[in-house]
Backbone as JSON, one array per atom type, in Angstrom:
{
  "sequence": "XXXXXXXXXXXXXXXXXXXXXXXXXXXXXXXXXXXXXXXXXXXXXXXXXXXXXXXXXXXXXXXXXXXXXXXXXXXXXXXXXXXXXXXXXXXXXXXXXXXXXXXXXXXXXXXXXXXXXXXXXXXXXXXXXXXXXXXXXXXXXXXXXXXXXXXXXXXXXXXXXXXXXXXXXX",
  "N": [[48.95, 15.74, -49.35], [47.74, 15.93, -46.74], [45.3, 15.54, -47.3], [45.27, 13.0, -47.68], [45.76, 11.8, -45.35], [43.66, 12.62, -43.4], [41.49, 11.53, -45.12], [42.62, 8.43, -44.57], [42.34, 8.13, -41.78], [39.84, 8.56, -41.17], [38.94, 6.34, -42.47], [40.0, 4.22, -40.85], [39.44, 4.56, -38.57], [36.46, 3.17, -37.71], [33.34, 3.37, -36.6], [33.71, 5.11, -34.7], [31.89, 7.55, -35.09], [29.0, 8.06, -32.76], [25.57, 6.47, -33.24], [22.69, 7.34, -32.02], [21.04, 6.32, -30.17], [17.71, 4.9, -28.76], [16.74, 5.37, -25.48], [15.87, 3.34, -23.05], [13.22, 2.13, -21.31], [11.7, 4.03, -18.42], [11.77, 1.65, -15.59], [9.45, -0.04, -14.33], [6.81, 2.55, -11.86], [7.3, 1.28, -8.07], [5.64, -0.48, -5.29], [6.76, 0.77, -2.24], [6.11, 0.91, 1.09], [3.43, 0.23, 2.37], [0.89, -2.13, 0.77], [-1.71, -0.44, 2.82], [-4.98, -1.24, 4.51], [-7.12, 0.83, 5.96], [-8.97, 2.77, 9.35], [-11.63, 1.11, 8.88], [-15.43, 1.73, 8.21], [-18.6, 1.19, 8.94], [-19.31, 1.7, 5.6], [-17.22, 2.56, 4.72], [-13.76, 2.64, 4.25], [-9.8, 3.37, 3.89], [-7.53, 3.2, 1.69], [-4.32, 3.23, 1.73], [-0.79, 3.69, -0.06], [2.72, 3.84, -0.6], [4.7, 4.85, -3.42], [8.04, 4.84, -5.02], [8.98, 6.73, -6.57], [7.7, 9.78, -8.36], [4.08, 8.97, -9.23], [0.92, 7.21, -10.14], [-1.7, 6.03, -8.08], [-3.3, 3.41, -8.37], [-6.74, 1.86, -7.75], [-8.3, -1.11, -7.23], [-11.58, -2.82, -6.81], [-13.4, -5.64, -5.3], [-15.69, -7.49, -4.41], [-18.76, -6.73, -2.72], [-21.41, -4.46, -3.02], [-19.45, -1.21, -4.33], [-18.24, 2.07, -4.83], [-16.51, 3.21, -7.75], [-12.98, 3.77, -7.75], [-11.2, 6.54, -7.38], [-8.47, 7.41, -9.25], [-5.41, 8.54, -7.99], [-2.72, 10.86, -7.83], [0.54, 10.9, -6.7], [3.29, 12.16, -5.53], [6.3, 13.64, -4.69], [6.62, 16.09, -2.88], [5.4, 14.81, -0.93], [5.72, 12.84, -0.04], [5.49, 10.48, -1.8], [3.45, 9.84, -0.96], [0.31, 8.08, -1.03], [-3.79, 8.3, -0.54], [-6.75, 6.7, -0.24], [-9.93, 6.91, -0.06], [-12.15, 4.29, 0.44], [-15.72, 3.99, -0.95], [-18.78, 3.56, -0.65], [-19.53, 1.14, 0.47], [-20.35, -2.16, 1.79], [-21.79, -3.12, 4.77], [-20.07, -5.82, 7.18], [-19.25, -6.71, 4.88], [-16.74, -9.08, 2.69], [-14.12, -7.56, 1.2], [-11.99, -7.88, -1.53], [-9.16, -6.28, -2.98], [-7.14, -4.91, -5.33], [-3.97, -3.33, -5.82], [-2.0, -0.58, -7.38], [0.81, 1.05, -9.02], [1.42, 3.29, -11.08], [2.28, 5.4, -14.83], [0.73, 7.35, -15.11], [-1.99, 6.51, -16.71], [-4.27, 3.85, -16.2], [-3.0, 1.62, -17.35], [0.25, 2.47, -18.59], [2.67, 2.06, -18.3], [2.74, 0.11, -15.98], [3.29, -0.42, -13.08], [4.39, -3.18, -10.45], [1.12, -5.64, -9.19], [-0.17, -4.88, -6.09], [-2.08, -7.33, -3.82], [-4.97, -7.51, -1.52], [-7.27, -8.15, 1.77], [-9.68, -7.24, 3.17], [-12.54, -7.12, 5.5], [-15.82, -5.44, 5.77], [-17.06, -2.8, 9.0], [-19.74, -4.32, 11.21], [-23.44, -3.18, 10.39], [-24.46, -0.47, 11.97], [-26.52, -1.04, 14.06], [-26.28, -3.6, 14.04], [-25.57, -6.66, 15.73], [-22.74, -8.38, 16.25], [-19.71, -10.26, 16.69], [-16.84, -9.38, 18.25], [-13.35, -9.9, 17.65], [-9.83, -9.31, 19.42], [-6.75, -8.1, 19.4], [-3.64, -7.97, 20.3], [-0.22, -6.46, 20.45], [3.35, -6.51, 21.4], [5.63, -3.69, 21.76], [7.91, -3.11, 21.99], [11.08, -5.04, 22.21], [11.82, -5.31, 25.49], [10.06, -4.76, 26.91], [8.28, -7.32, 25.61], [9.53, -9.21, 26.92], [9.5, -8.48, 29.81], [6.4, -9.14, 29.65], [6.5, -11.47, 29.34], [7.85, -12.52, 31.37], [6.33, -12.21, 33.73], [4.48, -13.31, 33.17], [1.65, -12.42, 32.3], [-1.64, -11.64, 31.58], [-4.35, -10.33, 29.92], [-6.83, -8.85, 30.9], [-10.74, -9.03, 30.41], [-13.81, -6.96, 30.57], [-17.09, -6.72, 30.94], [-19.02, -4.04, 30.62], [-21.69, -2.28, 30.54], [-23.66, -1.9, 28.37], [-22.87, -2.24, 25.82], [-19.9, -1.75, 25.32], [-16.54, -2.78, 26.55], [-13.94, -3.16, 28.53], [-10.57, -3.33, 29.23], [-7.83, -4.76, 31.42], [-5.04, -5.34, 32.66], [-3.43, -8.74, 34.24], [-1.75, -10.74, 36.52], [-0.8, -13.75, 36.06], [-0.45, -16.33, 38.72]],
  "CA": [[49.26, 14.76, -48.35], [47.09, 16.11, -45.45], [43.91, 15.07, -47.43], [45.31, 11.57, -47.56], [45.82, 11.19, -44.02], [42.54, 12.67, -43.12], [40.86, 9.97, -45.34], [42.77, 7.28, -43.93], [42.03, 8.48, -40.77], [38.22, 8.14, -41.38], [38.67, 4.94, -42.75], [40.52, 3.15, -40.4], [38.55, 4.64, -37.28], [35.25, 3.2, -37.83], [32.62, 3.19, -35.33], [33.91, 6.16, -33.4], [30.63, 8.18, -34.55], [27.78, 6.5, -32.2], [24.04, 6.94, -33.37], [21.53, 8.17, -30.93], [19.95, 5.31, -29.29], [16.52, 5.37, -27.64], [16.37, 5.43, -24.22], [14.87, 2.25, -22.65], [11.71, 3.33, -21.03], [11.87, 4.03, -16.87], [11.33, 1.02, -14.7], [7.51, 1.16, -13.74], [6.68, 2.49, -10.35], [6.52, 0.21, -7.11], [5.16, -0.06, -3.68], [7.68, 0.38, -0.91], [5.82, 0.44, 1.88], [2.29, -0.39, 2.27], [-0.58, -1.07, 1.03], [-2.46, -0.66, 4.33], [-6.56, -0.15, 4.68], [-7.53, 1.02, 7.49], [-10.31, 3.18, 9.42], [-12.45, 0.86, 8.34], [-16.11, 1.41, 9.19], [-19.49, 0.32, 8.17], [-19.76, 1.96, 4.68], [-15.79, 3.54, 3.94], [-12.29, 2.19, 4.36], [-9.28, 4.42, 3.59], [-6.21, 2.57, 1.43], [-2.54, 3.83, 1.6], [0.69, 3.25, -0.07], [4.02, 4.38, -0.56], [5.53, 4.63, -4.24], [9.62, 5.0, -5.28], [8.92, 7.66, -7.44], [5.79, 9.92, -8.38], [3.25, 7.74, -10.31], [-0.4, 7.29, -10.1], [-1.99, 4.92, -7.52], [-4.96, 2.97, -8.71], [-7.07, 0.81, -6.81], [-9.82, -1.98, -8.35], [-12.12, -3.85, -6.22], [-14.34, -6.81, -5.95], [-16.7, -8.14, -3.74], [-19.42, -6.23, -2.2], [-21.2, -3.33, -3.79], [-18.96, -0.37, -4.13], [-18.15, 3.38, -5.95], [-15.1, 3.1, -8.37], [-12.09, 4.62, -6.78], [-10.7, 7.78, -8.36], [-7.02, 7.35, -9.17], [-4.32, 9.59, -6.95], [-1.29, 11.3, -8.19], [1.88, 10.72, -5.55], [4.32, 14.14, -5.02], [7.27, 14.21, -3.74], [6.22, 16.85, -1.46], [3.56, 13.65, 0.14], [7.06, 11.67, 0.47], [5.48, 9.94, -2.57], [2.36, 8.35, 0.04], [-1.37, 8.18, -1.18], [-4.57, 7.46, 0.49], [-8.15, 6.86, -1.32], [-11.46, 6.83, 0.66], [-13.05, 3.71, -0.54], [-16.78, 4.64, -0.75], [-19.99, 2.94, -1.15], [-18.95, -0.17, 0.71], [-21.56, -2.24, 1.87], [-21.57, -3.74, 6.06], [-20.3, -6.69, 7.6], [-18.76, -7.65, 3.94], [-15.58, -9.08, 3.25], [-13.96, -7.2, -0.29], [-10.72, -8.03, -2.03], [-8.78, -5.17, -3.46], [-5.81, -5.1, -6.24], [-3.33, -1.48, -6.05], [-0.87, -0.52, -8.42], [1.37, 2.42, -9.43], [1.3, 3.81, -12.89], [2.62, 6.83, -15.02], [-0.56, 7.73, -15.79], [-3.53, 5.82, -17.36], [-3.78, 2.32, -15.37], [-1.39, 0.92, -18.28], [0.69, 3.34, -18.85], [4.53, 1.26, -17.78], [2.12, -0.3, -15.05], [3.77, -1.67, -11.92], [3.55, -4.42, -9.86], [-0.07, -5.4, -7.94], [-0.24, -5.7, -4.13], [-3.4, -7.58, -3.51], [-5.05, -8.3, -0.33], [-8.24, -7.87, 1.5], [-10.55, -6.43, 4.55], [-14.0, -6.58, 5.62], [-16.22, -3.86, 6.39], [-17.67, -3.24, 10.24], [-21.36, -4.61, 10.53], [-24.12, -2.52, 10.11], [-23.98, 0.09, 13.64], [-27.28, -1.72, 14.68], [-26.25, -5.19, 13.89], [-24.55, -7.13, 17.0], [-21.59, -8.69, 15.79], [-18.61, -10.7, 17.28], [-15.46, -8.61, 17.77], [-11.59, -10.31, 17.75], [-8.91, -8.39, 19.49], [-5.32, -8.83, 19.17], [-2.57, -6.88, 20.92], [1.22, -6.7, 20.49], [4.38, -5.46, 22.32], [5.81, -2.6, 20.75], [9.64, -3.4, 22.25], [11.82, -6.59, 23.17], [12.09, -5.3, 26.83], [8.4, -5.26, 27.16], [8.22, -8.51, 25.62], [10.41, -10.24, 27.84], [8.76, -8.2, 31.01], [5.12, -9.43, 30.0], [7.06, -13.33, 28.95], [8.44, -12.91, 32.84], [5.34, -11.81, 34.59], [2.85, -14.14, 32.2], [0.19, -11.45, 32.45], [-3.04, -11.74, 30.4], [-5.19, -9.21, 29.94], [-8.76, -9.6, 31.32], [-12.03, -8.29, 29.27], [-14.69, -7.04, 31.52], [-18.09, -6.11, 29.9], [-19.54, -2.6, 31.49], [-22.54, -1.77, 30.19], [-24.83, -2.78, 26.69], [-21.57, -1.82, 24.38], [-18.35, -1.09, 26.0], [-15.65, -3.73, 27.19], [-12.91, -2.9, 29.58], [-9.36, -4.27, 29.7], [-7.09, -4.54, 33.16], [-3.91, -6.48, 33.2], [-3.99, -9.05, 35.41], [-0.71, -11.69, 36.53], [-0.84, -15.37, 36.5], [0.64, -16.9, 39.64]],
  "C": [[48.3, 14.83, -47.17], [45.65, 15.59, -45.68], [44.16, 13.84, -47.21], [45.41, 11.1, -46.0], [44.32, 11.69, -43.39], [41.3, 11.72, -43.71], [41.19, 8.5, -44.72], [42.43, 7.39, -42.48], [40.33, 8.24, -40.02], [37.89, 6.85, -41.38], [39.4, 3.82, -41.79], [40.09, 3.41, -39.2], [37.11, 4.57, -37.25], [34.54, 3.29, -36.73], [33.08, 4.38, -34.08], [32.86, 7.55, -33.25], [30.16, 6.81, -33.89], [26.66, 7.15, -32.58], [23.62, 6.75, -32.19], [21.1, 6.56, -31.05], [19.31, 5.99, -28.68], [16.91, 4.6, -26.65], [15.87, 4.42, -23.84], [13.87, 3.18, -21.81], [11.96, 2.72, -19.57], [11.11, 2.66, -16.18], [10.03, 1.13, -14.0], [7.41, 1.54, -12.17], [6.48, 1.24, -9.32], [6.44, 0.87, -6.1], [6.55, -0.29, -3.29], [7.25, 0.21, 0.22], [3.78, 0.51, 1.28], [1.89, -1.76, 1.39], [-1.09, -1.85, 2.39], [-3.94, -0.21, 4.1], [-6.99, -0.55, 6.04], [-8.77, 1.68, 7.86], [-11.26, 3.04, 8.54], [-13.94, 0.73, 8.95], [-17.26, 0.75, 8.46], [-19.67, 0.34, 6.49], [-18.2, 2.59, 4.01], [-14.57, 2.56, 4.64], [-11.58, 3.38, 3.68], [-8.04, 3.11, 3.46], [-5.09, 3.64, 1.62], [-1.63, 3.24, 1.25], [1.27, 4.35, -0.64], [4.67, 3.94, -2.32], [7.05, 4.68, -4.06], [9.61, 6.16, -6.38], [7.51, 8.79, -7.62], [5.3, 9.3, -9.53], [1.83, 8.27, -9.54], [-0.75, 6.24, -9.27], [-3.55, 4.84, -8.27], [-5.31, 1.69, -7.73], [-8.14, -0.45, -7.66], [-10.44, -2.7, -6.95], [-12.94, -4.8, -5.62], [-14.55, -7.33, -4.42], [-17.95, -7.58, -3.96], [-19.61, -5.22, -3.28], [-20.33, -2.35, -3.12], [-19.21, 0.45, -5.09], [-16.88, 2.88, -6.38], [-13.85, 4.4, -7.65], [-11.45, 5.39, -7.73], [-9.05, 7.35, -8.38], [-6.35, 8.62, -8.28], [-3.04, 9.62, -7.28], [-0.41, 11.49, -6.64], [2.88, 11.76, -5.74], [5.54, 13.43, -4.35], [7.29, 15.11, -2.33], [4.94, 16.08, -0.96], [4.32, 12.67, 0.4], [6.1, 10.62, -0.72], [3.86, 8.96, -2.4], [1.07, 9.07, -0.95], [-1.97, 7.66, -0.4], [-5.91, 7.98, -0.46], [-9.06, 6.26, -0.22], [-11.93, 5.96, -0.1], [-14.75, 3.97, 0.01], [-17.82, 3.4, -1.37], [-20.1, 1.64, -0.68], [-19.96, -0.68, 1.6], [-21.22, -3.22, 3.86], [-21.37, -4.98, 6.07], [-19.82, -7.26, 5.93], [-17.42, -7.47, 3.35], [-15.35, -8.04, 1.22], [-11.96, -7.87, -0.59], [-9.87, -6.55, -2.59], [-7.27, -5.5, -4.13], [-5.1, -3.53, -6.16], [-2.3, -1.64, -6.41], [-0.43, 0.64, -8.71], [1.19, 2.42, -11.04], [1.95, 5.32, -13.24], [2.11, 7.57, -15.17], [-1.94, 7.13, -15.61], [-2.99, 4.93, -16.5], [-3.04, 1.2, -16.27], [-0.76, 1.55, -18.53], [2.07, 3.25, -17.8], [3.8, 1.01, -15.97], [3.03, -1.12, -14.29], [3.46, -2.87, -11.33], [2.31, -4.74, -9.45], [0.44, -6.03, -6.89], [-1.79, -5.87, -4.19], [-3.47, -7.86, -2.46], [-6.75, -8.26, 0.18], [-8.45, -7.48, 3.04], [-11.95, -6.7, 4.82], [-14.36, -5.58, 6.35], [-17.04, -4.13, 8.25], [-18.95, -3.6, 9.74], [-22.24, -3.0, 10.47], [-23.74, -1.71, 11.67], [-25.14, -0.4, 14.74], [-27.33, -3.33, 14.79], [-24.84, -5.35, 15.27], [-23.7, -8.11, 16.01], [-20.62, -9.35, 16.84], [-17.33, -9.81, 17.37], [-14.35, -9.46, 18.32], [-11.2, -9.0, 18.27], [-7.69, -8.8, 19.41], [-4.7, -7.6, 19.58], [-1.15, -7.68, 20.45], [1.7, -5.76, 21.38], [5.05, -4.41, 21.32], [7.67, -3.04, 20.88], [10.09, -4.31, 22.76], [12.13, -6.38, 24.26], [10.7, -5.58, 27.02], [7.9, -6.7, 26.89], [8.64, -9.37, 26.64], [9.87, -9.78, 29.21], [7.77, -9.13, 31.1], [5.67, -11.18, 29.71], [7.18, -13.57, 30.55], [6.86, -12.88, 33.58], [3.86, -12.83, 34.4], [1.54, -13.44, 32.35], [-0.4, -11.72, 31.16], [-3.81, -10.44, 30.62], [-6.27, -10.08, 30.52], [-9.7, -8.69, 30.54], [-13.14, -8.9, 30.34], [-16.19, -6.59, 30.92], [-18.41, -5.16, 30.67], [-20.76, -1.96, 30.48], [-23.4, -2.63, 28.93], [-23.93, -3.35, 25.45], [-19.99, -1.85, 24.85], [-17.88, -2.57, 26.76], [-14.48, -3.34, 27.47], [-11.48, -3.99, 29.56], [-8.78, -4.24, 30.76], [-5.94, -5.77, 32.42], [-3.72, -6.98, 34.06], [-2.25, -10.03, 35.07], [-1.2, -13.08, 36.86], [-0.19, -15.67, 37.65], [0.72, -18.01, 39.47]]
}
């Protein structure tokens, strides 16, 4: 009798083994913060971003001549950040740049791209135009320099050098 209920038992609880399923494969890395390039001067720039995991940052990029950028493994102990010296970069030209996380190889469950772009300073003997642009850092300050309508002034002092002063509208 006990064999018969252990067969029916089998047979009328199907599906209660489960086979091994694979694993779907990990979500590919992304940016969270950045990408930023910055200290940029006549011949180097320096990218940075921020993964969600550790991955590989790669960079690609197109304009101007350049050196190919070495890929950079992201840590945990680096809060996950990279930064790549771009090298070989040529003055006064503008480049594009594509950066992407990876597990590895630059396919290898490849993330999103952040594209964007920069140009380089001019040459250090070439005269050039320079833009400036300021912000407020806090909504009290805002609303001070909104009340006061101050402008900056730009004074030239010398061959190279330009001077700011805050000055008030009346």
């Amino acid at each position: 009798m006990s064999r018969w209920l252990l067969v029916v038992a089998l047979v009328t609880l199907p599906g209660t083994a489960t086979a091994a399923r694979p694993e779907p494969p990990p979500a590919p890395a992304g940016v969270t913060h950045g990408v930023v390039v910055g200290d940029v001067t006549a011949g180097t720039a320096t990218l940075w971003a921020r993964a969600d995991r550790e991955a590989v940052l790669h960079v690609r990029l197109a304009g101007g001549g350049h050196r190919p950028s070495e890929p950079v493994r992201v840590r945990a102990s680096d809060d996950f950040t990279g930064t790549t010296v771009l090298e070989g970069l040529r003055p006064g030209t503008a480049y594009a740049y594509r950066a992407w996380f990876s597990d590895g190889a630059p396919g290898a469950n490849r993330g999103p791209e952040t594209r964007g772009s920069f140009r380089t300073a001019p040459a250090p003997d070439e005269a050039a135009r320079v833009r400036l642009a300021s912000a407020a850092t806090s909504p009290a300050r805002t609303r001070a320099a909104t009340r006061s309508r101050a402008s900056p002034s730009w004074t030239r002092s010398g061959a190279s050098s330009l001077t700011c002063s805050s000055g008030s509208a009346t």
